[in-house]
C-alpha positions in Angstrom: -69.0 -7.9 -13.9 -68.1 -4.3 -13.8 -66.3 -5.0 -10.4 -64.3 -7.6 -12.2 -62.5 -5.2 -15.1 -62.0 -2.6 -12.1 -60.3 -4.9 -9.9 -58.4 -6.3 -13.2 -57.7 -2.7 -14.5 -56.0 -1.8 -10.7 -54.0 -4.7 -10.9 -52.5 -3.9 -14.2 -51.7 -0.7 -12.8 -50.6 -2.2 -9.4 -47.8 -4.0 -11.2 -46.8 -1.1 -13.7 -46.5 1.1 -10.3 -44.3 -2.0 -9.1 -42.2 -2.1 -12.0 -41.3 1.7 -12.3 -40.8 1.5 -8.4 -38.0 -1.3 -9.1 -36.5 0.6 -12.2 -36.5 3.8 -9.9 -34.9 1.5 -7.4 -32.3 -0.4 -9.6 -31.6 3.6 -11.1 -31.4 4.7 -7.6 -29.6 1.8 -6.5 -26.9 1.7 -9.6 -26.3 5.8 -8.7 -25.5 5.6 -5.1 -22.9 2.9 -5.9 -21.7 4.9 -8.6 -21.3 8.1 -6.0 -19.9 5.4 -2.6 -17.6 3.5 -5.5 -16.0 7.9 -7.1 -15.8 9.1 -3.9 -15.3 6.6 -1.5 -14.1 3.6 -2.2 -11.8 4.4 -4.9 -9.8 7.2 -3.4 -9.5 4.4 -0.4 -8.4 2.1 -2.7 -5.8 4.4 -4.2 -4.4 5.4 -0.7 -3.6 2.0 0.0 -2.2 1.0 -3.5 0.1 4.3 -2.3 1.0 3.2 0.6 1.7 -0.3 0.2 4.1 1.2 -2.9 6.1 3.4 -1.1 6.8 1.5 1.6 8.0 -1.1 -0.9 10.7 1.7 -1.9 11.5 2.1 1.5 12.1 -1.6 2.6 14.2 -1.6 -0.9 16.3 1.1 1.1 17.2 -0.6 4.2 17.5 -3.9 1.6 20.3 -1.9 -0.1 21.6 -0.6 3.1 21.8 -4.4 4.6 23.5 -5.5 1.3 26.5 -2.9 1.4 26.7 -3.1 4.9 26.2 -6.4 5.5 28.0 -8.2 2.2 30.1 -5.7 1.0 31.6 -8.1 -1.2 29.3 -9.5 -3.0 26.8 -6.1 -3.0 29.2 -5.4 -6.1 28.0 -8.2 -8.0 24.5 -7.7 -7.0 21.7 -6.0 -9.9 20.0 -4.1 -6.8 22.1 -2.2 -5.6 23.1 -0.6 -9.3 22.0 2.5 -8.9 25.1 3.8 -6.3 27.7 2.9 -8.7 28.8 0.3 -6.4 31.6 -1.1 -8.2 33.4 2.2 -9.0 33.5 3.7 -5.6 35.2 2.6 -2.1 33.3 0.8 0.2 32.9 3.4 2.7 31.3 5.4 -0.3 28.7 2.9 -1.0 28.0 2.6 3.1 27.8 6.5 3.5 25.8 6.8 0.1 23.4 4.2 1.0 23.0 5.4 4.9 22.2 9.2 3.6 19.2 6.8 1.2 18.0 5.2 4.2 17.9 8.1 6.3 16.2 10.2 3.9 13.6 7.4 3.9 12.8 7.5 7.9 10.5 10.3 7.4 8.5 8.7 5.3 8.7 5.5 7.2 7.1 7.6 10.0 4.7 8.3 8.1 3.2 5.4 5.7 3.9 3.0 8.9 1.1 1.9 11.4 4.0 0.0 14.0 5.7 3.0 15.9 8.4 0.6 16.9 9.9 0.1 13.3 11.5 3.6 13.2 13.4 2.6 16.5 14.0 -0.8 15.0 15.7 0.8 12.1 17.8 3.1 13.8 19.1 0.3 15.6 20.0 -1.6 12.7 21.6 1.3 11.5 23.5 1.8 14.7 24.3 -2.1 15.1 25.1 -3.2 11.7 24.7 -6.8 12.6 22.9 -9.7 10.5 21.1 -10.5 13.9 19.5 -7.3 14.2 18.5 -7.0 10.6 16.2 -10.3 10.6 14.5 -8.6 13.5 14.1 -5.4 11.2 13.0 -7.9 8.1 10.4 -9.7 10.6 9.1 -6.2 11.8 8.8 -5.0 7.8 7.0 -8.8 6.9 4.5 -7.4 9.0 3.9 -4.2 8.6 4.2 -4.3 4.8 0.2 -5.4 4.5 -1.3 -3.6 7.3 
């Protein structure tokens, strides 16, 4: 009989040390996240929100550059390219004023892009000037834009 309330006594405690060893574990558990979620995966997070934003205002440069260019015509009706005051200067203006934009953006194109051959793609838009040559750009920038 006294064997019986030993055993019964160690069991109670058994299961008390396994209950503070899965609260120390959940604790532990819940803290680590915390420290991988601050320090890790946020700021990775945060790049590629960062990223994936300014190469949006880049592709919105070689958009505005391919509208001028492109459809001069009806670039002066069009609500994105606002910003050069498109319908108060000469044509060449907008085409030199958007070209300086768009150039401005290569660096930064070299930078938040992971496909090397979208720089050289540009430049030969820019160069060419043709519709042909910007749906290859606009295929290269499809693709690149979630990588």
């Amino acid at each position: 009989f006294p064997y019986t309330t030993l055993f019964r006594s160690e069991g109670v405690q058994m299961s008390i040390d396994n209950v503070i060893s899965i609260i120390i574990s959940i604790l532990g558990s819940s803290v680590i996240t915390l420290i991988l979620s601050t320090f890790i995966f946020q700021p990775l997070q945060d790049k590629k929100k960062y990223v994936f934003e300014e190469k949006k205002r880049v592709y919105e440069s070689i958009i505005v550059f391919a509208q001028i260019v492109l459809f001069p015509a009806e670039a002066k009706f069009s609500l994105g390219v606002a910003r050069y005051n498109i319908q108060e200067l000469s044509d060449d203006e907008n085409r030199n004023n958007a070209i300086n934009d768009l150039k401005m953006a290569i660096p930064k194109l070299k930078l938040i892009s992971k496909d090397d051959g979208l720089v050289k793609e540009l430049e030969k838009f820019i160069y060419q000037k043709s519709e042909e040559q910007f749906n290859i750009l606009v295929n290269r920038l499809r693709k690149d834009l979630y990588k």
